[in-house]
C-alpha positions in Angstrom: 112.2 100.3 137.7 110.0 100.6 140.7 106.8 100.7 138.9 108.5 96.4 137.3 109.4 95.9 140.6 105.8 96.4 141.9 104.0 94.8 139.1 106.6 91.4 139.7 106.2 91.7 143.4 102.2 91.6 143.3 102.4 88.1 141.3 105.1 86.9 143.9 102.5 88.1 146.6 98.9 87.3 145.3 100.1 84.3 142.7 102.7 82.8 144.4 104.5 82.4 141.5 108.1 83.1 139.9 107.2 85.6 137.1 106.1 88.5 135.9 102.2 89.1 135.1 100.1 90.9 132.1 98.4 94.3 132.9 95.2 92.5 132.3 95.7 90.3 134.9 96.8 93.0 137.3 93.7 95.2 136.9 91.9 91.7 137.5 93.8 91.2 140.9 92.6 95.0 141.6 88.7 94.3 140.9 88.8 90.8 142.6 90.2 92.8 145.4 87.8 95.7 145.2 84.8 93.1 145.1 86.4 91.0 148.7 85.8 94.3 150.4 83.1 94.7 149.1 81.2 92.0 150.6 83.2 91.9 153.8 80.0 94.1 155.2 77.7 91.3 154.5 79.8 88.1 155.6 78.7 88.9 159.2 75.1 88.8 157.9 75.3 86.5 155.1 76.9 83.7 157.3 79.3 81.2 154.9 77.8 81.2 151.5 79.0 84.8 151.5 82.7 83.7 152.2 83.1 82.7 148.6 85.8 84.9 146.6 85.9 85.5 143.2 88.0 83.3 141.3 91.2 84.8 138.9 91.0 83.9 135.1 91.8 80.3 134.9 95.2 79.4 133.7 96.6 76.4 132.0 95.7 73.3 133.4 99.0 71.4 134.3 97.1 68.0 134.2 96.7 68.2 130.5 98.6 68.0 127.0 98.6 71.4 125.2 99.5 71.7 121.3 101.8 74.3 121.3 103.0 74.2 118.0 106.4 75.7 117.0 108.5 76.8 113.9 111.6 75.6 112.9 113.2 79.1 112.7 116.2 80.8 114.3 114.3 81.1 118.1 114.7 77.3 118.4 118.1 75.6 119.6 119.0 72.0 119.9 118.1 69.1 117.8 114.9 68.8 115.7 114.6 65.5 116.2 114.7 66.0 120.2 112.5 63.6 122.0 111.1 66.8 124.1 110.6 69.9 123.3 110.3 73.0 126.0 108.0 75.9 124.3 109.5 78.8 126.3 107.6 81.6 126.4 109.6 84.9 127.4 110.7 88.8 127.1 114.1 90.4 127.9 113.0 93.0 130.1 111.2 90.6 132.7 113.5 89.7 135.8 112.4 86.4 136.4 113.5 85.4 132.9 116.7 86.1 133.4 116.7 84.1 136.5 115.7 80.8 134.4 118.1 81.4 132.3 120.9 79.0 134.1 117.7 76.3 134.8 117.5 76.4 131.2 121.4 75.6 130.8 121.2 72.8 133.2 118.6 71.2 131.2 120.5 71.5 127.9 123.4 70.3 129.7 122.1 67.1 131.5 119.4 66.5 128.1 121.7 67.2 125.1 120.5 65.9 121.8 116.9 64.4 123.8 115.5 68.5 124.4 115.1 71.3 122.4 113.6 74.9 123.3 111.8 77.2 121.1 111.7 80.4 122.1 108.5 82.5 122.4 108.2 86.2 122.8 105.7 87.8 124.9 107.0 90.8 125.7 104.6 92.5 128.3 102.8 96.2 127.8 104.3 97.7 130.8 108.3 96.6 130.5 108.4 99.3 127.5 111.9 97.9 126.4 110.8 94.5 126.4 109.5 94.8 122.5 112.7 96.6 121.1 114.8 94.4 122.3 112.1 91.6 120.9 112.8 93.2 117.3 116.5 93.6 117.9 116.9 89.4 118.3 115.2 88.6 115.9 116.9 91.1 113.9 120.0 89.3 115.3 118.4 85.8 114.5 118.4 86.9 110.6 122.2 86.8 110.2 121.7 83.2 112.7 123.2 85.0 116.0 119.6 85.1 117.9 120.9 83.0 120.7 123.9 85.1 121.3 121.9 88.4 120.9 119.5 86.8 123.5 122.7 86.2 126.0 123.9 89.7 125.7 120.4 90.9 126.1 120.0 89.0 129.5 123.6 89.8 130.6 122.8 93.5 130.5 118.8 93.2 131.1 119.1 97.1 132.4 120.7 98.9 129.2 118.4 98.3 126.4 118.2 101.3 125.3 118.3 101.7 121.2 122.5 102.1 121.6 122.6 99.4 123.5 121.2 96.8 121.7 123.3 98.4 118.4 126.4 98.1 120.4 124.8 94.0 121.2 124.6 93.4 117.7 128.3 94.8 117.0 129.5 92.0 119.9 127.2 89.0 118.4 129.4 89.3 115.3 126.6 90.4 112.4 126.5 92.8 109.6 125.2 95.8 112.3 124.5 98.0 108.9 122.3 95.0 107.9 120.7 94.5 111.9 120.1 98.2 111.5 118.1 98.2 109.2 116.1 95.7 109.8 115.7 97.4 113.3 114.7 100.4 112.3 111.5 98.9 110.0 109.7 97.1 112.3 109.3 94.3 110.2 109.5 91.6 112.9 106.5 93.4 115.0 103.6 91.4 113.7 105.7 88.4 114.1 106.2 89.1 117.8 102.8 89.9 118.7 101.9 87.0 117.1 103.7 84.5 118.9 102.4 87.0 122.1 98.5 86.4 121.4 99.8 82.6 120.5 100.7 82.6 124.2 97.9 84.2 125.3 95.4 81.6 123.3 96.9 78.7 125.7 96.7 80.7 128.9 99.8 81.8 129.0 99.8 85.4 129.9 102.9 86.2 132.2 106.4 85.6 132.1 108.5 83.1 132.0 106.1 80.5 131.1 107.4 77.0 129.9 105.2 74.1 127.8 107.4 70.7 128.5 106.2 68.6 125.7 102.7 70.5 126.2 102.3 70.5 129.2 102.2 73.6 131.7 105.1 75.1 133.9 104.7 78.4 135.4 107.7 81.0 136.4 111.2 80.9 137.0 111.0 77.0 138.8 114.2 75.5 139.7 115.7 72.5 137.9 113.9 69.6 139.7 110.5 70.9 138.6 111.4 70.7 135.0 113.9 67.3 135.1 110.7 65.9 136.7 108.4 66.9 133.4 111.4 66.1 131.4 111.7 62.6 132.3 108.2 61.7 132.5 107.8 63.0 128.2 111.3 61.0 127.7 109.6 57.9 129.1 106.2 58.3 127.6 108.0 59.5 124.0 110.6 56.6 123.7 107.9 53.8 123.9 105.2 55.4 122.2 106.7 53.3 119.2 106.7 56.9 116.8 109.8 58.2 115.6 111.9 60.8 117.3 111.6 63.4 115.1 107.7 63.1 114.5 107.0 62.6 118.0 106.5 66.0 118.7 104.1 66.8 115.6 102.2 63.7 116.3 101.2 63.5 119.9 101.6 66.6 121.5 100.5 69.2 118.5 97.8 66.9 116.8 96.5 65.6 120.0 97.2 68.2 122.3 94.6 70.7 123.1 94.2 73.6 120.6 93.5 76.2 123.1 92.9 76.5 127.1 
């Protein structure tokens, strides 16, 4: 736990963000670091042009319209014809997606019928439990109990150990013979990673990490950040003159950007 805590705590520090970060982008920190001290010798010699740092990977920008597109499978909850949907992009081991978690509530509460979300794992190399529990939801999501599989997983974000998530299935209500199964072959791995390298192909690389109608929010932000987003897609959506449930398809996927 303290090796999460650190790895969370150097985003907070370095990012000044709400979420948790891929190794990549740590060993990046480290060597952007290492290169700062580096040249702090020659600043004194160099005068300004030497005060220049090296830049961190660039990240979605949250200017533009992304394509995100999205399945219509079990990881997705409200109404496919919602005006706006949030791409949320997520694991169950990361700290700061538990902490959006009653954001996320709030928005479905005040939105209804007008948002949907459509859940996107990424679960990250160094939260070890993060892709077994992955595999367990979307066990869950088979026999259509993903979403409450997901809540117990974030309820009890500590014990996701193999009993564990067994003893989650057996409260979500499924077949657990059925959900064990399916756990124990893997077959949802490629899947995951898939959506993962998805993620990574529109910049998003840490956790949580939210597309509002394509376009780019990054951590655990509190509700006015998103209602903001929110009503600025509702606006743009209802008098673009295309119907609800193509609105999505149409102007964000087809003529969003394809990648970052």
């Amino acid at each position: 736990m303290k090796q999460i805590a650190r790895v969370c705590v150097v985003m907070l520090v370095v990012a000044g963000m709400t979420g948790c970060v891929s190794r990549d982008e740590i060993n990046e920190i480290k060597e952007n670091q290492g290169k700062i001290l580096k040249k702090l010798d020659e600043v004194a010699k160099a005068g300004p042009a030497a005060r220049k740092q090296p830049q961190r990977r660039a990240g979605p920008d949250a200017a533009k319209t992304y394509g995100f597109p999205i399945k219509k499978d079990h990881n997705t909850t409200g109404n496919d014809d919602a005006w706006v949907t949030i791409v949320e992009i997520s694991e169950f081991q990361c700290p700061f997606c538990k902490r959006v978690g009653p954001t996320l509530k709030q928005v479905k509460d005040k939105y209804g019928a007008d948002v949907r979300v459509a859940f996107n794992h990424n679960p990250l190399s160094f939260h070890k439990r993060a892709m077994p529990a992955a595999m367990g939801s979307e066990c869950a999501g088979e026999q259509g109990k993903f979403w409450e599989f997901h809540d117990l997983i974030f309820e009890n974000q500590k014990a996701l150990e193999d009993v564990n998530l067994k003893d989650y299935a057996t409260k979500s209500g499924i077949d657990v013979a059925k959900w064990e199964a399916c756990y124990k072959s893997n077959k949802y791995q490629s899947k995951i990673l898939g959506e993962q390298k998805l993620a990574a192909k529109f910049g998003a690389r840490g956790t949580p990490a939210f597309f509002v109608n394509g376009r780019f929010l990054s951590g655990a932000q509190p509700f006015p950040a998103f209602q903001k987003l929110i009503d600025e897609e509702l606006k743009k959506a209802k008098a673009s003159g295309v119907a609800r449930g193509d609105y999505y398809a149409k102007n964000v996927v087809a003529k969003g950007a394809q990648k970052l």
